[in-house]
C-alpha positions as CSV (number, residue, x, y, z in Angstrom):
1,X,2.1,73.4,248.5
2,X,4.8,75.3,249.7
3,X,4.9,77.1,253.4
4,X,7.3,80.7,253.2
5,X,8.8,82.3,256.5
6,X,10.6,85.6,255.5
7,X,13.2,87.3,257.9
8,X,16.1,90.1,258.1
9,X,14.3,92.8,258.7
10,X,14.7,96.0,260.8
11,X,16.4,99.3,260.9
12,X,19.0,101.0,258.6
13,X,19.6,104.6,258.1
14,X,18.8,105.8,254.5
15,X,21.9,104.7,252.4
16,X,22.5,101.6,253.9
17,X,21.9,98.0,253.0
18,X,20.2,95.0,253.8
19,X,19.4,91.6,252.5
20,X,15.5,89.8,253.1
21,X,15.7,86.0,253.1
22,X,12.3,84.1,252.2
23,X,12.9,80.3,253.2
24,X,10.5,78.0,251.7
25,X,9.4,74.2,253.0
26,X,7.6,71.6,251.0
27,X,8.8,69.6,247.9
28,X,7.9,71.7,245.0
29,X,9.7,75.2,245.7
30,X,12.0,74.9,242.7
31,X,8.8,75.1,240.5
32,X,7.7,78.3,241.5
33,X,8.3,82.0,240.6
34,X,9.0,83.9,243.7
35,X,8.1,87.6,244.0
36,X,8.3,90.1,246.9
37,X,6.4,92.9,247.9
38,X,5.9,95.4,250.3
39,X,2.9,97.3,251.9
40,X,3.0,100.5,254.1
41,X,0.7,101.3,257.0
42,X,-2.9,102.4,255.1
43,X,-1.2,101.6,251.9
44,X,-1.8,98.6,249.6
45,X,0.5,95.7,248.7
46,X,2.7,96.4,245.6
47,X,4.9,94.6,243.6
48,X,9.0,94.5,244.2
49,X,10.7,92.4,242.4
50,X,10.1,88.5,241.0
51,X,12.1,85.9,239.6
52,X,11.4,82.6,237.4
53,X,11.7,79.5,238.6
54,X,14.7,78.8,237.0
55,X,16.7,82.1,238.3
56,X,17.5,83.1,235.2
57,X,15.1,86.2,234.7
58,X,14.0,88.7,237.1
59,X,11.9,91.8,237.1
60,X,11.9,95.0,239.2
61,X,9.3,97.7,240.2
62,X,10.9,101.1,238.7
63,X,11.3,102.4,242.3
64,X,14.0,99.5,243.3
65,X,15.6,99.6,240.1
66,X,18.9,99.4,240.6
67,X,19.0,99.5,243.9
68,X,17.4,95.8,245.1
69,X,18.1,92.5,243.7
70,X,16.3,89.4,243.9
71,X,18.3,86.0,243.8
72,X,17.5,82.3,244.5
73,X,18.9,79.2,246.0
74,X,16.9,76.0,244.9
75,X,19.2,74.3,246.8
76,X,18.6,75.4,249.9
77,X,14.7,76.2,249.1
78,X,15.4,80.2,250.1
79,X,15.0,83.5,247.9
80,X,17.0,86.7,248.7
81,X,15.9,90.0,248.2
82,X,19.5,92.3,248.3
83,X,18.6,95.7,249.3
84,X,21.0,98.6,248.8
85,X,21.0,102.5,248.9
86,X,17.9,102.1,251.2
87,X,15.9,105.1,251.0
88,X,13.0,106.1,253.9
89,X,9.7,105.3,251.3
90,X,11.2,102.0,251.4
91,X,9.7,101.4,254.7
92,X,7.1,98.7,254.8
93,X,6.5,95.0,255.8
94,X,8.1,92.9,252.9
95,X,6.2,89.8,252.5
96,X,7.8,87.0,249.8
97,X,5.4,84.9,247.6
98,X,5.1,81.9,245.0
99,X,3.5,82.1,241.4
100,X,2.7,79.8,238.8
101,X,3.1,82.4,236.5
102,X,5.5,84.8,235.3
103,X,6.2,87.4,235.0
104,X,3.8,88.7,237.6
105,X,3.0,91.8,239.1
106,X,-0.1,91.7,241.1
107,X,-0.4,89.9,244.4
108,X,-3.3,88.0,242.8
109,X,-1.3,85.7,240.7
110,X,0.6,84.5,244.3
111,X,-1.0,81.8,245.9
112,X,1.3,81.2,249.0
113,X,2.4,83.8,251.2
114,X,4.7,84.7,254.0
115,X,4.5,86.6,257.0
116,X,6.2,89.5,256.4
117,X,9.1,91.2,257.7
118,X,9.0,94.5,258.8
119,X,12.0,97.0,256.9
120,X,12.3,100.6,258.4
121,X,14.7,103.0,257.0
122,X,15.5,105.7,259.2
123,X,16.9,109.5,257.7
């Protein structure tokens, strides 16, 4: 089992930059892939970004291409999402998760879940 609390959230003016940290108790995070993902108001959760257990592969939703990049420390049991060139559709709650699998895309393959943190990008 693993327990995720996700912070560094709030408001940036379109352009600007921000980085989401996803810190993660329990004695097995190393074995997981991580993802995050986002969901606007009425909208439904969608897939970010992931990365393999390891840190040595990642995958990116087309839209953040580019722009966001996901990272890992095993050592200190947190996962990073980097966020740069923020645009306004970027605005959601950002929630971090763990998989057994990868790569994965849908929130189904996560079993553990944060809280979310919420990101709005202001024009």
């Amino acid at each position: 089992q693993v327990q995720l609390v996700e912070s560094g959230g709030g408001l940036v003016q379109a352009g600007g930059s921000l980085r989401l940290s996803c810190a993660a108790s329990g004695r097995t995070f190393s074995s997981y892939h991580m993802g995050w993902f986002r969901q606007a108001p009425g909208k439904e959760r969608l897939f970010v970004a992931a990365i393999n257990w390891r840190g040595g592969t990642t995958v990116y939703a087309d839209s953040v291409k580019g722009r966001f990049t996901i990272s890992r420390d095993n050592a200190k049991s947190t996962v990073y999402l980097q966020m740069s060139s923020l645009k306004p559709e970027d605005t959601a709650v950002y929630y971090c998760a763990a998989a057994t699998v990868f790569p994965a895309r849908e929130p189904t393959s996560y079993a553990h879940w944060g809280q979310g943190t919420q990101v709005t990008v202001s024009t």
